[in-house]
Structure formats: structure tokens, C-alpha cells
C-alpha positions as CSV (number, residue, x, y, z in Angstrom):
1,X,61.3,39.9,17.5
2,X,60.9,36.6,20.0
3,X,57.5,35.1,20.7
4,X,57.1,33.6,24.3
5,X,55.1,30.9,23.9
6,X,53.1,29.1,26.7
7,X,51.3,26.3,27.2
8,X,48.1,29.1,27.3
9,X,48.7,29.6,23.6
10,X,46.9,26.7,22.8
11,X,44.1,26.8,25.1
12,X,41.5,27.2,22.5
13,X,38.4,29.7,22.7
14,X,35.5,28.7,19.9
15,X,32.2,29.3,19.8
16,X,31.5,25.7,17.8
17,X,28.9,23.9,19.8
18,X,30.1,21.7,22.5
19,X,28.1,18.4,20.6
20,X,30.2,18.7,17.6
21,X,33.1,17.7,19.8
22,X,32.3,15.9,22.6
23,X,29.8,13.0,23.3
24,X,28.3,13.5,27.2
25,X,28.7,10.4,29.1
26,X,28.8,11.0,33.3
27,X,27.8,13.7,35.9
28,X,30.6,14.3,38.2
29,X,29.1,16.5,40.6
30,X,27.4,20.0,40.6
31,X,29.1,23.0,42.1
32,X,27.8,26.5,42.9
33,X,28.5,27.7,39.9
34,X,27.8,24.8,37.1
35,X,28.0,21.4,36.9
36,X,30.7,18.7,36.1
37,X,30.4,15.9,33.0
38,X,32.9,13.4,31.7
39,X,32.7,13.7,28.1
40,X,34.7,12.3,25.0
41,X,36.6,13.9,22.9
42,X,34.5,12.4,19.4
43,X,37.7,12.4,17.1
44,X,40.9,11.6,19.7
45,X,38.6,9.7,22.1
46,X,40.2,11.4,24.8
47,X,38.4,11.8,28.3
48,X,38.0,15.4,29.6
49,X,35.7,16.4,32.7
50,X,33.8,19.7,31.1
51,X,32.6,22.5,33.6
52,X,29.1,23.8,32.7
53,X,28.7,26.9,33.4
54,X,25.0,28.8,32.8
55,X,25.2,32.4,31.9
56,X,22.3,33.3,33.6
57,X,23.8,31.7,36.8
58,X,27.4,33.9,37.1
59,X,27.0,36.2,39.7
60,X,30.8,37.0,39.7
61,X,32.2,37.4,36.7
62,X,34.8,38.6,38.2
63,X,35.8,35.1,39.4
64,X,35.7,33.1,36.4
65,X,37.4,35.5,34.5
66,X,40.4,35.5,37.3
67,X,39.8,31.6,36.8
68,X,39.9,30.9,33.6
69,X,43.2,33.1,33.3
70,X,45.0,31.7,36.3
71,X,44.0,28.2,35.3
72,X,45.4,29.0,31.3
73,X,48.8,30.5,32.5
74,X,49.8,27.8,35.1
75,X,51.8,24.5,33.6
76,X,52.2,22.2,36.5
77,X,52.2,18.2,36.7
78,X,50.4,18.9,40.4
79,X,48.1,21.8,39.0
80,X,44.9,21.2,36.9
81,X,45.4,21.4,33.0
82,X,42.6,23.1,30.9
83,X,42.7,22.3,27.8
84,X,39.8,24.1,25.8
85,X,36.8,26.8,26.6
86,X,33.8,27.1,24.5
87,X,30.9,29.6,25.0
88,X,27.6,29.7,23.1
89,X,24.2,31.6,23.6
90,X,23.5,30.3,27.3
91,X,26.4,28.2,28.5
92,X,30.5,28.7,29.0
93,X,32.2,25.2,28.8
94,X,35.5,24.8,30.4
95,X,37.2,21.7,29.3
96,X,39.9,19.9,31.7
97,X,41.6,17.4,32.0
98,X,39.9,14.2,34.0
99,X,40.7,13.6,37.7
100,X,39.1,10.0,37.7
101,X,40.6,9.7,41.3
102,X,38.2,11.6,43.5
103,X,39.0,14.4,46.1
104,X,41.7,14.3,49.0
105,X,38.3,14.9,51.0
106,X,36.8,11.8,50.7
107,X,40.4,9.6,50.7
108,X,41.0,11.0,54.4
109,X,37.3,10.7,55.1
110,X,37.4,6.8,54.0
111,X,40.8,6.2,55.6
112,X,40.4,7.9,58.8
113,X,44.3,8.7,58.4
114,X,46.8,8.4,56.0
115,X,49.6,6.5,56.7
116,X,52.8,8.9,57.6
117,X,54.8,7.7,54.4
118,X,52.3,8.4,52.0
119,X,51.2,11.5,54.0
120,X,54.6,12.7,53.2
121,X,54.3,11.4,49.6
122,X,50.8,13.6,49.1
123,X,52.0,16.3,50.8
124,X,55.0,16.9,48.8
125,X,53.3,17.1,45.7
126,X,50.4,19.6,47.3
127,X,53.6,21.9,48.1
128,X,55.1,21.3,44.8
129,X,52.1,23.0,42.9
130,X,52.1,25.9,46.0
131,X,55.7,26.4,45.8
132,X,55.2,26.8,41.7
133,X,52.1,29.3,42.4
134,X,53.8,31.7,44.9
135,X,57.0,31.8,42.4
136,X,54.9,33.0,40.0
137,X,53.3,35.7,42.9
138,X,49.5,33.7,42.8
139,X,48.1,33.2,45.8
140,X,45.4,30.5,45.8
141,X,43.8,31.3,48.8
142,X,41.0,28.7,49.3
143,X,43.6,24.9,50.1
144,X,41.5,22.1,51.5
145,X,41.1,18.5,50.3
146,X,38.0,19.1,48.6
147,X,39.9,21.4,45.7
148,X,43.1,18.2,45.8
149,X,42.0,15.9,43.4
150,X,43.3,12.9,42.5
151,X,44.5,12.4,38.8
152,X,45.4,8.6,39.4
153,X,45.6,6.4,42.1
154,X,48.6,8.3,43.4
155,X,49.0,12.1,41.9
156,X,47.0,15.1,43.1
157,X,46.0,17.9,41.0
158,X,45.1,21.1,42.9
159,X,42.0,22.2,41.5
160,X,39.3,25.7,42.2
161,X,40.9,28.9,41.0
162,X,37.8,31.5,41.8
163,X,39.7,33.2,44.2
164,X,42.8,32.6,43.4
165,X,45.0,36.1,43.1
166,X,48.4,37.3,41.1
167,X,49.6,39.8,43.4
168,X,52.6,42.9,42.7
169,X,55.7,42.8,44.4
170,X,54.6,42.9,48.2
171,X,51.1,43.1,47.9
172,X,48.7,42.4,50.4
173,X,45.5,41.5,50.5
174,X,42.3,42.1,53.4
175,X,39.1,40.7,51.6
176,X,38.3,37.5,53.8
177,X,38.5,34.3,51.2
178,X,38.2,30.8,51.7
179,X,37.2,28.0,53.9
180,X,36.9,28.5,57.7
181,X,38.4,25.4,59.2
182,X,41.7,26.4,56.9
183,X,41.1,30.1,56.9
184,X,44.6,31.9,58.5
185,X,44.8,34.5,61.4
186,X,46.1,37.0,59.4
187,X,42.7,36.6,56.7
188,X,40.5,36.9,59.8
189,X,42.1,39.6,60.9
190,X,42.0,41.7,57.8
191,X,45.4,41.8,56.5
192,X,47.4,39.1,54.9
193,X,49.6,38.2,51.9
194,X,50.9,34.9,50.2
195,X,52.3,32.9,53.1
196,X,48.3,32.4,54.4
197,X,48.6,29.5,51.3
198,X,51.5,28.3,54.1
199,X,48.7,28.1,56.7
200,X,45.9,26.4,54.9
201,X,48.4,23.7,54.0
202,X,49.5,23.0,57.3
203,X,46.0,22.4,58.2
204,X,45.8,19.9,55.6
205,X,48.9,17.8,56.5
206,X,47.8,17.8,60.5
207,X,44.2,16.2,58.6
208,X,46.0,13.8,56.6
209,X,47.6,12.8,60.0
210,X,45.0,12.3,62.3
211,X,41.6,12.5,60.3
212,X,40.4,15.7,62.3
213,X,41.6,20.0,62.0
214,X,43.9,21.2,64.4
215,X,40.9,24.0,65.2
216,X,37.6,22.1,65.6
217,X,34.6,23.9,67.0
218,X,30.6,24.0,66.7
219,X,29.9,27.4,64.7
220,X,32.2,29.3,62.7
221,X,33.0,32.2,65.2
222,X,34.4,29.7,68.2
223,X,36.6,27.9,65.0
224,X,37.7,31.8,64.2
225,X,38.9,32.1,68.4
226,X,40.7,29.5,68.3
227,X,42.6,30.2,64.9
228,X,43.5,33.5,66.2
229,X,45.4,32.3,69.2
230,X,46.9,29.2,67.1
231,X,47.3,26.8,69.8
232,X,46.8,23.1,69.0
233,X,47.9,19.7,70.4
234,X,49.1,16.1,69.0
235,X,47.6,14.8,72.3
236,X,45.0,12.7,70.6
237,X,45.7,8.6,70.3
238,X,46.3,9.0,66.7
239,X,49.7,11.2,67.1
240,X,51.8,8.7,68.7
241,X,52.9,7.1,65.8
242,X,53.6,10.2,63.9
243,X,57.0,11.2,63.6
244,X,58.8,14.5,66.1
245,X,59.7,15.5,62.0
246,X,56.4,15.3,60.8
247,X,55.3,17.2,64.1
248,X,58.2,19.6,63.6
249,X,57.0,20.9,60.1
250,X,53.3,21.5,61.3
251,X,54.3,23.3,64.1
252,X,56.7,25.6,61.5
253,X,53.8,25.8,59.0
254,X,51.0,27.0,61.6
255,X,52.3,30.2,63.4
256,X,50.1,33.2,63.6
257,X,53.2,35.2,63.4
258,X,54.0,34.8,59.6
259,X,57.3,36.6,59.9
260,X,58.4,32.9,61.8
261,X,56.1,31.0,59.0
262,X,57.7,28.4,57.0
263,X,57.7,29.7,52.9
264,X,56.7,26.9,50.8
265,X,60.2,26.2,49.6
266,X,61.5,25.8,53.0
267,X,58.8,23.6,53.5
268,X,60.3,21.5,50.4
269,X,63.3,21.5,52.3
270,X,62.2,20.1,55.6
271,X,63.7,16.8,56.7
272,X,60.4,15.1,56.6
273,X,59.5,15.6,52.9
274,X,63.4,14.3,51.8
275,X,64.4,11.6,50.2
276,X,60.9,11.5,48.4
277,X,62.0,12.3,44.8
278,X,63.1,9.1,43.1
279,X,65.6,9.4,40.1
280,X,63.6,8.2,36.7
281,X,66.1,7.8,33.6
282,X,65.3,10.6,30.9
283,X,62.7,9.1,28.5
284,X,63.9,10.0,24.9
285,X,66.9,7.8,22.9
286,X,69.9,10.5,21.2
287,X,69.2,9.9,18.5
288,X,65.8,10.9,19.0
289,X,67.1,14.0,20.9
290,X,68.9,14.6,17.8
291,X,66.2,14.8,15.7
292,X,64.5,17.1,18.2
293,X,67.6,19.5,18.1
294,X,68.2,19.7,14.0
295,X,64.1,20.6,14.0
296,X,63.2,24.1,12.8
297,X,61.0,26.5,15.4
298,X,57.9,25.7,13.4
299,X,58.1,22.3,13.9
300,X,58.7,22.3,17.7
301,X,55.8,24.7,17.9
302,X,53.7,22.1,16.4
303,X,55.1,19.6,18.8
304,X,54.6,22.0,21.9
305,X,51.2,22.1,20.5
306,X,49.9,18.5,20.2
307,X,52.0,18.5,24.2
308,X,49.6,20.7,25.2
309,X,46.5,18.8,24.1
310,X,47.6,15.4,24.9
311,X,46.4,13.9,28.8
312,X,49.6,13.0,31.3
313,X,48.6,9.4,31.2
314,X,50.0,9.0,27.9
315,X,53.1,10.1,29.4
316,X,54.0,9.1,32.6
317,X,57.8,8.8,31.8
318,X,58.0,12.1,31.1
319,X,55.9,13.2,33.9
320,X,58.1,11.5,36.3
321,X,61.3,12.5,34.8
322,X,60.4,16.3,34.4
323,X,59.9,15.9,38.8
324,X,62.5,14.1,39.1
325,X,64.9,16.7,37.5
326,X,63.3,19.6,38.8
327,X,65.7,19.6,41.9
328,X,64.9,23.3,43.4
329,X,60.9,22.4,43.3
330,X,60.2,25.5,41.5
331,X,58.3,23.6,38.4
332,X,60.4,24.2,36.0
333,X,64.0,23.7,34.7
334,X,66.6,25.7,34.4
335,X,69.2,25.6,31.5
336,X,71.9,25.0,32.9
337,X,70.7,22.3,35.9
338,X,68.9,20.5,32.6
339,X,72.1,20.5,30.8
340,X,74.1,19.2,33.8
341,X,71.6,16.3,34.8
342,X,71.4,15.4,31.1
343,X,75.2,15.0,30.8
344,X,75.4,12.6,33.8
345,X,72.7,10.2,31.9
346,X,74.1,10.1,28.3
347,X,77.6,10.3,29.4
348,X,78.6,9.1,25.9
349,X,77.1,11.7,24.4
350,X,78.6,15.4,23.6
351,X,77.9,17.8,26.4
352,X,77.6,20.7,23.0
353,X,74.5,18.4,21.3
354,X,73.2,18.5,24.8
355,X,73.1,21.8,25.0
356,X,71.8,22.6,21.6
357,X,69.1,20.0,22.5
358,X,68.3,21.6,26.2
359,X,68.1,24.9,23.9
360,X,65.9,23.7,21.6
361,X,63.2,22.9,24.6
362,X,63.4,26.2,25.5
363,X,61.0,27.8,23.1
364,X,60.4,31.3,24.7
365,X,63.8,31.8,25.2
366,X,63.9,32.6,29.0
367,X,66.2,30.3,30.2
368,X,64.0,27.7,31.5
369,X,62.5,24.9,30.3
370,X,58.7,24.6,31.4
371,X,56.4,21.3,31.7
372,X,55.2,21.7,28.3
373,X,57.8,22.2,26.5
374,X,59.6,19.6,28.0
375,X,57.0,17.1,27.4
376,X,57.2,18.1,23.5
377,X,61.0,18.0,23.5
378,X,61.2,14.4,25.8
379,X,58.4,12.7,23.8
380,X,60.1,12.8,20.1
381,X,58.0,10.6,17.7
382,X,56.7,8.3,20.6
383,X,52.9,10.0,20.0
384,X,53.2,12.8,17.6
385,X,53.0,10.7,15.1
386,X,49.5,9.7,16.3
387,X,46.7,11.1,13.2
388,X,44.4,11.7,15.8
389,X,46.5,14.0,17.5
390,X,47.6,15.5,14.6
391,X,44.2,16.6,13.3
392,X,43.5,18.3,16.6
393,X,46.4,20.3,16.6
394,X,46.1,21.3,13.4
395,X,42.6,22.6,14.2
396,X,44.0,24.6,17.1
397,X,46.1,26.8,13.9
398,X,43.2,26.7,11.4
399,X,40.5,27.9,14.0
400,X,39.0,29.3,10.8
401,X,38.8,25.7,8.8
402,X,40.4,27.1,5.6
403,X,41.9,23.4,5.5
404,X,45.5,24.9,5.9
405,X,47.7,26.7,7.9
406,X,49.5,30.4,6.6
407,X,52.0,32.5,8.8
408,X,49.0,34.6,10.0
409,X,47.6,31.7,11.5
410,X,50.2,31.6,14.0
411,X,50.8,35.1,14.6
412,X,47.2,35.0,15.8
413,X,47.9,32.4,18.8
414,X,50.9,34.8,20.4
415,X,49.3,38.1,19.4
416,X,46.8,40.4,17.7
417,X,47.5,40.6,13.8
418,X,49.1,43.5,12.8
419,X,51.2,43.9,9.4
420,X,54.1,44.9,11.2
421,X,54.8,41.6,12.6
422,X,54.1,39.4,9.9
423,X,57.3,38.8,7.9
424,X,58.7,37.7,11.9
425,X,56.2,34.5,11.0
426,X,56.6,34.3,7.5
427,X,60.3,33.6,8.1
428,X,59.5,30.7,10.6
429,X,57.5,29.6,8.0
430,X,60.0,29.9,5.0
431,X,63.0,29.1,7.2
432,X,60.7,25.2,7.6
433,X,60.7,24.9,3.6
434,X,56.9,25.4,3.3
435,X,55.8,29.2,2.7
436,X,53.6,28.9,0.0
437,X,50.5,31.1,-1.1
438,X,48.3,27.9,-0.5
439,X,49.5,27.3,3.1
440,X,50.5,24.1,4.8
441,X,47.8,21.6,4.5
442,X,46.4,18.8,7.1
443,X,49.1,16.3,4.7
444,X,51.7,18.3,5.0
445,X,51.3,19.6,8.6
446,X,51.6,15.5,9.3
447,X,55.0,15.4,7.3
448,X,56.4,17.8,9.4
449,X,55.6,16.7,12.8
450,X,56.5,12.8,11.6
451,X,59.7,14.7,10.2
452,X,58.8,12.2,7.1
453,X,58.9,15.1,4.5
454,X,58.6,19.2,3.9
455,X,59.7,21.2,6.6
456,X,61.6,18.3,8.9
């Protein structure tokens, strides 16, 4: 037996109450469907913005449900994290990770434009997260600058999953969705599939450009006309010093016929949006990429763990790094590109360590090497060794607080218990030096994350 493990292993689901963990501080804004706070984490001091949601006040399940999943099974550096949900009596929480930035909205709105250079710069990342979405078959179906939120001054989360959808193999879709000044033809006509994501985004780079939609009108229905027959202009003052290239790629991104439509990778491709992704030397020492390599599964699942709980802006490095190696834009790495890129930057170093190490990342075993688990493998010791951390990813395996952690602890984060399946986690667990009757305790659970003592 192999476990696939995701990053949505360790989104947590309690029913604790949200006051034991987190200390209110700020409203953010209020939404249709609950209302936003930034809140502390009370033991790792971390910052999250927590969605709350009223029971009583769901009037599509449906959508949250589609949501929450979508939201738990995507691991992008342009795509929002969610780290946690917790549901009592009268309230779902939904706990994310902190866009201190503001919308996309309100950046055009109190720039007017935005400069071609960073346009391109914005608009790259926007496609980066689309591009990862359509290779996994979601369609997100509602892009507009009010659900691109900025993380940091300069990175752009995608945000607003409700009607996101994972289609089949050439599925399509007829329910009309989203917003109308970014809505497609092909959505107001009834009949549509994943390229109306193309679309929507094209509206948004021709706003970035000029501060206005390329189909502007009084009421919804004359907006709806002139979508339908797709003509626009760059006649306005504010398009002459926009680049023919810029110009080029909107006009490939907004054709009503979507057989002629850009994809999002050919977007990535364009001639405007080169040259964009700087190199950044990998962040982890060998030796340190040693020690990551000679680890046993348990430990790296620990590691991908506290990964998964820690905020990008402890990070950055890596961040940057993991972009800057992902050279076909798909959001994640493949084996064999890793392995390659890797080589040219520890050229000293033997290409058969490197591949055990690049092997070692890949702990679902499907030939890739996804954010996460390259944020576990890149960061070795920098911040695992933080006891704040520690204790909140040890929580995430006792969800029970028994105090310690036993082989049906984990088989419980990848699947439903069942006797069966057991003695596949009690070898992980004996094969790391620690299968005991007791179970591996908060101490010991540090020791082997530190790789200081049992189990390293």
C-alpha cells in the first residue's frame, strides 16, 4: 500500500470552540454569506483571517461544501491557503491565511491604471493560479479583482471558491455564474466549458490597463449585447502607451469563438508575459538536503505537516524558488525538471544524492513534487525546529489529546480506520525507531522533527 498525501490532509475539522484558539482582533469585511475577522492564533501567534459563517444564514449548502473542498485540495503560492475549519452549534469557521494587502479592486480603483510592467507582473501570477486550476479540470468561474487579493505588497491570492467547479473529461456546463461585467458569451448563451476562466481574465488585464471594462453599459442586459458580439476598442487616451504585445494578448484572450481562445498556458507563453520569472538560488545548504534525504517517511510527514500550517511569509525563499523552477507554469514540479535544475545549482554535488533528495520531496509518489512538499523538503531545520510550531502539528495527529501519537493516528488523516490497513502505518512507525505501546509523545515528536534523537 502508498498513501497520497496532500496538503488537504492536514486541513483540520474540530468542533473545539473557536476562543480556545484564536483571540478576535479586526473585522475585515462582511460578505453575503458571513463575515471576515483577523484573529491570532493564541499559542503560534500566527495571523489568520477567519470566515464566519451563521448556520441559520446558508442558503446553499451546496456552495460551501464545493468551497471548502476546492479550497482544501488546491496548493498554490497564487491560490488562497486554508488552513483549519471549525463548526459548533450555530457557526462554521473557516480559517485562512491573511491577505493584509487588500483586493485588486480597490488597487486599480486608487491607481486609475496600473503601469504596463507591473500589469504584466500581476497578471502573470493571476494566470499562474488559472493555469494550475484548469490542469487539475476546476473551473473557477466568477474572476474579477474583487476575489484577487493581495497577500503582500506585491503577490495575489485568488480568492471566492462558491462556484467554483471540478469538471469530467469534456464537460460542459449551462447554469449562468458569475459577475456580469466579466461574464463570457458562451455563459450567456447557455453553453460553456473551462476556457470562459480565459474570458473573465482578459477582462481583468484590459482593467488593469486602462482603469475601465472593455464592455461598459448602464443595466446588465445592454452589458450582455455587447458581450455577445465581443467587439471592443483601445481608442481611449489611456491605450497609447500600452504595448501592440499587451494589445495582442487581449485581443487572443477575448474571442467569442473559444475554439480561437487563447488556453491559459498559451497565455503563459505569450511574448508579453516573458522574461518575468527571475532565477532565485535554491534555499536549502547539502548538507541540509542530506539530512532531508537519509529522513524516514514519518519524519517528512511531520515536516509536510508543520509546511502546511506555517504562513508563506516565513518563507519567501522558498516561495520564490518553488516559481522560479516551476518552468512549464503548471504549479508543480516534475521529477525529472527538479532534478535537472538542481544539478545546475549544486554542481559539486552528486547528481544520485540529488535524486534521492528530489525523491524524498515527493511524498505521494506521483512523480511530482507539489508546493507543500516542497516547502517541507526546501526548508530543513530553518523553522521546524520552532516549539510553537511543533505543538501545533502535533495537535493536528492527536486530534483526540491522548498526549501522544500511535500508528492509528495517522491512518486516520489519509483514510477511514480499518484493521486491514493498520500494520501499512505501524511499519512507518517501526521503520522511525519509535513503535511503542505508549505512542510518540509531544518530547519525542520534537526529537524527530529537530532530528536531535528517536526516530531521525
Amino acid at each position: 500500500m502508498v498513501f497520497s498525501i496532500t496538503r488537504g490532509n492536514f486541513v483540520t475539522h474540530s468542533t473545539k470552540k473557536l476562543e480556545d484558539k484564536y483571540l478576535k482582533q479586526t473585522k475585515l469585511g462582511e460578505g453575503a454569506v458571513g463575515t471576515v475577522f483577523l484573529s491570532k492564533h493564541k499559542e503560534t501567534n500566527d495571523i489568520r483571517a477567519i470566515k464566519y459563517i451563521p448556520k441559520s444564514s446558508i442558503k446553499h449548502p451546496e456552495r460551501l461544501k464545493n468551497e471548502v473542498s476546492t479550497l482544501v485540495s488546491c496548493d498554490h503560492p497564487h491560490i488562497i491557503k486554508i488552513f483549519e475549519i471549525i463548526e459548533d452549534r450555530k457557526n462554521l469557521y473557516l480559517i485562512m491565511e491573511q491577505c493584509k494587502g487588500g483586493e485588486l479592486f480597490d488597487y486599480i480603483l486608487n491607481n486609475k491604471t496600473i503601469q504596463e510592467a507591473e500589469a504584466a507582473m500581476l497578471f502573470r501570477q493571476i494566470m499562474l493560479a488559472i493555469n494550475y486550476l484548469h490542469s487539475k479540470n476546476i473551473v473557477h468561474r466568477d474572476l474579477k479583482p474583487e476575489n484577487l487579493m493581495f497577500s503582500d505588497g506585491k503577490t495575489l491570492k485568488l480568492i471566492d471558491f462558491g462556484i467554483a467547479k471540478a469538471l469530467k473529461p469534456n464537460e460542459t456546463m449551462s447554469t449562468r455564474a458569475g459577475t456580469p461585467f466579466y461574464m463570457s458569451p458562451e455563459i450567456l448563451k447557455g453553453f460553456y466549458n473551462i476556457s470562459t476562466d480565459i474570458w473573465s481574465a482578459g477582462v481583468i488585464l484590459y482593467i488593469m490597463l486602462c482603469g475601465y471594462p472593455p464592455f461598459y453599459a448602464e443595466s446588465d442586459a445592454e452589458v450582455f449585447k455587447k458581450v455577445l458580439i465581443g467587439n471592443f476598442s483601445f481608442r481611449g487616451h489611456e491605450w497609447r502607451q500600452v504595448s501592440n504585445r499587451a494589445k495582442d494578448l487581449i485581443r487572443n484572450m477575448l474571442i467569442v469563438n473559444t475554439d480561437l481562445r487563447f488556453t491559459a498556458s498559451q497565455v503563459l507563453e505569450h511574448p508579453w508575459l516573458q522574461n518575468l520569472n527571475p532565477s532565485v538560488p535554491f534555499p536549502l545548504s547539502a548538507p541540509d538536503a542530506t539530512t532531508f534525504t537519509t529522513s524516514n517517511l514519518l519524519r517528512r510527514v511531520f515536516l509536510f505537516c508543520i509546511a502546511s500550517h506555517t504562513s508563506e511569509e516565513s518563507f519567501p525563499q522558498a516561495k520564490e524558488a518553488f516559481l522560479s523552477l516551476d518552468q512549464d507554469m503548471t504549479g508543480c514540479l516534475s521529477i525529472f525538471s527538479l532534478q535537472e535544475n538542481l544539478a545546475l545549482q549544486f554542481s559539486n554535488e552528486n547528481p544520485d544524492d540529488l535524486k534521492k533528495f528530489v525523491l524524498a520531496m515527493d511524498l505521494n509518489n506521483n512523480g511530482k513534487v507539489e508546493y507543500t512538499e516542497f516547502i517541507a523538503g526546501a526548508l530543513e531545520n530553518t523553522m521546524f525546529s520552532k516549539q510553537e510550531k511543533v505543538v501545533q502539528a502535533f495537535s493536528v495527529f492527536d486530534k483526540q489529546g491522548k498526549g501522544k501519537i500511535v500508528p492509528e493516528d495517522l491512518q486516520r488523516l489519509f483514510e477511514k480506520p480499518n484493521k486491514k490497513n493498520l500494520p501499512f502505518y505501524q511499519k512507518i512507525f517501526k521503520e522511525a525507531n519509535c513503535i511503542n505501546n505508549a505512542g510518540i509523545s509531544l518530547e519525542e515528536f520534537f526529537a524527530i522533527v529537530t532530528a536531535n534523537g528517536v526516530g531521525s
